[in-house]
C-alpha positions in Angstrom: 0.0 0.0 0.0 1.5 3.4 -0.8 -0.9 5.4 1.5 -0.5 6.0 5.7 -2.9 7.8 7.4 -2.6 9.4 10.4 -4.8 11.8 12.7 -3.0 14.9 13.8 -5.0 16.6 17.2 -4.6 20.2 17.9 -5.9 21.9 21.1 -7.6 24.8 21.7 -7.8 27.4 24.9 -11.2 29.7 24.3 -10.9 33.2 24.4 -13.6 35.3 23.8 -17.4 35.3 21.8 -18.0 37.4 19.3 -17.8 38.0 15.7 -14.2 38.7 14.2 -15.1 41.0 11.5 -15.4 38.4 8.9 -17.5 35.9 7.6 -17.0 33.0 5.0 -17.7 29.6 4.4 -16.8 27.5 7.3 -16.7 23.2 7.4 -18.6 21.7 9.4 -17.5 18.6 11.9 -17.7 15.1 10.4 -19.8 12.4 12.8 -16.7 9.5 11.7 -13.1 8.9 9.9 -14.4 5.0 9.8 -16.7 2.9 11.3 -14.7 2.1 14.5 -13.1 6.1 14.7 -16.0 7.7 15.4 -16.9 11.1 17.2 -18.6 9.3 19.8 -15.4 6.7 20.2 -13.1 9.9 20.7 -15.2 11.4 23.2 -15.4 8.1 25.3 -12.0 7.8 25.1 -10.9 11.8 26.4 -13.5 11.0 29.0 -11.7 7.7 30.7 -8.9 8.9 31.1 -6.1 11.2 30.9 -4.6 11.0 27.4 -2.3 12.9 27.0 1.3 12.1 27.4 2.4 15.7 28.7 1.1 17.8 31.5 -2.4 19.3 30.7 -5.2 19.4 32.7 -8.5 20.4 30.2 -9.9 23.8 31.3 -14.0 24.9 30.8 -14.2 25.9 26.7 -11.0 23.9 25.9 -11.5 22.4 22.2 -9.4 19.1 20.4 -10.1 18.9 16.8 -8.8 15.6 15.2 -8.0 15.3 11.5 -6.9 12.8 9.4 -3.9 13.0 7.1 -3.3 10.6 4.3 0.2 10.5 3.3 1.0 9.5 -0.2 4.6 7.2 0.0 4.4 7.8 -3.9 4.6 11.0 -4.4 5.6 12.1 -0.7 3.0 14.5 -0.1 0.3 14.8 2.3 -3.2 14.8 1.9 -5.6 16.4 3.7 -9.4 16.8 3.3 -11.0 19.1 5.4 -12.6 16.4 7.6 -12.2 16.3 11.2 -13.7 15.3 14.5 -13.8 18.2 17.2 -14.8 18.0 21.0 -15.0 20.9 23.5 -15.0 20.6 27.4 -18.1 21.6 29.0 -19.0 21.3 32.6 -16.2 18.8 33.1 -16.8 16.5 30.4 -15.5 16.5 26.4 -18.6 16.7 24.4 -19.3 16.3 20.3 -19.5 20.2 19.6 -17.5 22.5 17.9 -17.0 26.7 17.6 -17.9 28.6 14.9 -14.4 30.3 13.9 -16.3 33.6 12.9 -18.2 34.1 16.0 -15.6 33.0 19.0 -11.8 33.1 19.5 -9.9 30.4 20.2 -5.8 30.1 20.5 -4.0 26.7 20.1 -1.8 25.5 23.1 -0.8 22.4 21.6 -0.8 20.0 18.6 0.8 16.0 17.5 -0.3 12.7 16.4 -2.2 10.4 17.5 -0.6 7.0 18.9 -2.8 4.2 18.9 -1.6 1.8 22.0 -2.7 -2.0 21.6 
């Protein structure tokens, strides 16, 4: 096979609501990369436990979006629709949500791949 995939998480701190003086088209949060990655399978996994593998302790508003990347070994480039999968913490708890860029701001405060750990 000459394709990899791989889901790249960036996280979010929330800083303020309120339109930014612009609007656009804006995508929308898919429900599933796959039948067994699924919004509802990354939510139940932030929520058991601690997942991170450096110190970060989620804060109210906090936001991870997940992506996928599909690297091409042929030509070696990377491919990336604009799917992704994003959770924000509310009252404790990741939940299936997401912001709308041109009404809140948001800062990232971290970013990597995901490892997968059999």
């Amino acid at each position: 096979m000459n394709v990899k995939l791989s889901i790249k998480w960036t996280l979010h701190r929330f800083l303020k609501e309120g339109w930014i003086g612009m609007d656009g088209i804006m995508f929308s949060p898919v429900d599933a990369f796959s039948t067994s990655l699924t919004s509802d399978f990354f939510r139940d996994a932030m929520n058991s436990s601690n997942c991170f593998d450096f110190d970060y302790c989620p804060s109210e508003g906090d936001n991870i979006i997940f992506k996928l990347i599909i690297y091409d070994k042929m030509s070696h480039r990377n491919f990336s629709e604009e799917k992704f999968i994003s959770l924000i913490f509310r009252n404790g708890v990741w939940v299936i949500d997401y912001y709308d860029l041109f009404y809140n701001t948001i800062e990232e405060i971290g970013k990597g791949f995901l490892k997968f750990i059999e």
